[in-house]
Residue, then its C-alpha position, 0 to 999 in steps of 0.5 A: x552398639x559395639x561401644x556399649x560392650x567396651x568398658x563403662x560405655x556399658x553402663x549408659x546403656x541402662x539410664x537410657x533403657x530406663x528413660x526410653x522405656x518411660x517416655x515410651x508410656x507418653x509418646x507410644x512411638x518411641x521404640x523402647x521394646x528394641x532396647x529392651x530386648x538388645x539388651x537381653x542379647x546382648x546378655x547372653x554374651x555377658x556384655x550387658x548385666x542381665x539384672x541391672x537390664x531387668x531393672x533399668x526395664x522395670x524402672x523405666x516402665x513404672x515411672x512411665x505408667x505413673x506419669x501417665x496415670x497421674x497427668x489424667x488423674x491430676x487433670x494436668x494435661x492442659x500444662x502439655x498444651x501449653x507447649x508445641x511439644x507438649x500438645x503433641x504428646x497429649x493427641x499421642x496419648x489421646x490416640x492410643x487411649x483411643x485405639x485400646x479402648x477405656x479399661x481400668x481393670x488391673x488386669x488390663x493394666x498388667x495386660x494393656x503392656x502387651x499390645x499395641x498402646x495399651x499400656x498408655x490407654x489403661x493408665x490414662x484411663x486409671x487415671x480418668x477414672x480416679x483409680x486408687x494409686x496403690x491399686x495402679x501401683x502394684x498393677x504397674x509393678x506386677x505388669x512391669x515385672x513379668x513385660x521386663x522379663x518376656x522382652x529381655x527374655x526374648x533377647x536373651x534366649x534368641x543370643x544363647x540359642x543361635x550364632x547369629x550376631x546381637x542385631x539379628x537376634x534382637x530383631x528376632x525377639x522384637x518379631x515375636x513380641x510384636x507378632x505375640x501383641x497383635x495376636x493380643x490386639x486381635x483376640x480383644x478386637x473380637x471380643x469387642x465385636x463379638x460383646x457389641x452384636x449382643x448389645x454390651x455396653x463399653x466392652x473391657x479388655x480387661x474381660x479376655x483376661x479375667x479380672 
């Protein structure tokens, strides 16, 4: 990371935020939340530019949601078959739409982001449901912004409150936001269980946080 602060070695860091960020949305697994928040601490110490992370985060996180939602909405999924590589991406999305559940609501779109594969779960369920794409658009923006600016954030304030060198302080801000996503996951957890012992049908996530 050092060679990131020296010069234009700096300047890669953002296409590679934004690309890791949108793969992110396809294939869970990819630890774009580090980056992001590295990003963040690394601003704090005026080697990143704050706005440019912002928006390489930003970027990255929409076209990864519209990706998704538009490989469902287009029932394209079957060119991913095509490939090893390709089938593999498709079960990972399949397993995290599984795992966070069938909700389309825009505030389970803007939401979902913050919990462990709700990000793909909502926009692949978008698009399964044919949600209009203006609507998906400006869920996606609105989630993108205020995601892009908690996870810089947590990376930023944990770099101008503490001495401690840009690695820890990206792991301290990584913490948080994973311990502030599983606390999500938890809350919407029981209020499924809770709306299925009195008989609710398809509980939505998007209901814990209002529509």
């Amino acid at each position: 990371m050092d060679l990131l602060s020296a010069g234009d070695w700096a300047f890669a860091l953002y296409p590679i935020m934004a690309a890791a960020v949108a793969l992110d949305a396809a294939v869970p697994p990819i630890p774009s939340e580090v980056m992001v928040v590295t990003s963040g601490s690394l601003s704090a110490n005026g080697q990143v530019i704050l706005p440019l992370a912002l928006a390489a985060a930003v970027t990255g996180s929409m076209l990864g949601d519209l990706v998704v939602y538009g490989l469902f909405k287009r029932r394209l999924t079957h060119v991913l078959d095509r490939f090893r590589w390709g089938r593999s991406v498709h079960k990972g999305i399949r397993r995290a739409a599984a795992r966070g559940g069938r909700s389309s609501t825009a505030a389970a779109m803007v939401a979902g982001r913050f919990i462990p594969a709700g990000r793909t779960a909502t926009m692949a369920a978008a698009g399964i449901a044919n949600v209009p794409t203006v609507r998906v658009l400006r869920a996606s923006a609105l989630g993108s912004v205020v995601w892009a600016c908690w996870m810089v954030g947590l990376g930023y304030l944990t770099g101008r409150n503490t001495s401690l060198p840009f690695w820890a302080n990206s792991l301290i801000g990584v913490g948080v936001g994973i311990g502030v996503g599983v606390l999500m996951a938890a809350v919407i957890g029981l209020r499924r269980r809770r709306a299925a012992s009195h008989g609710a049908a398809d509980p939505d996530p998007g209901d814990v946080f209002g529509r």
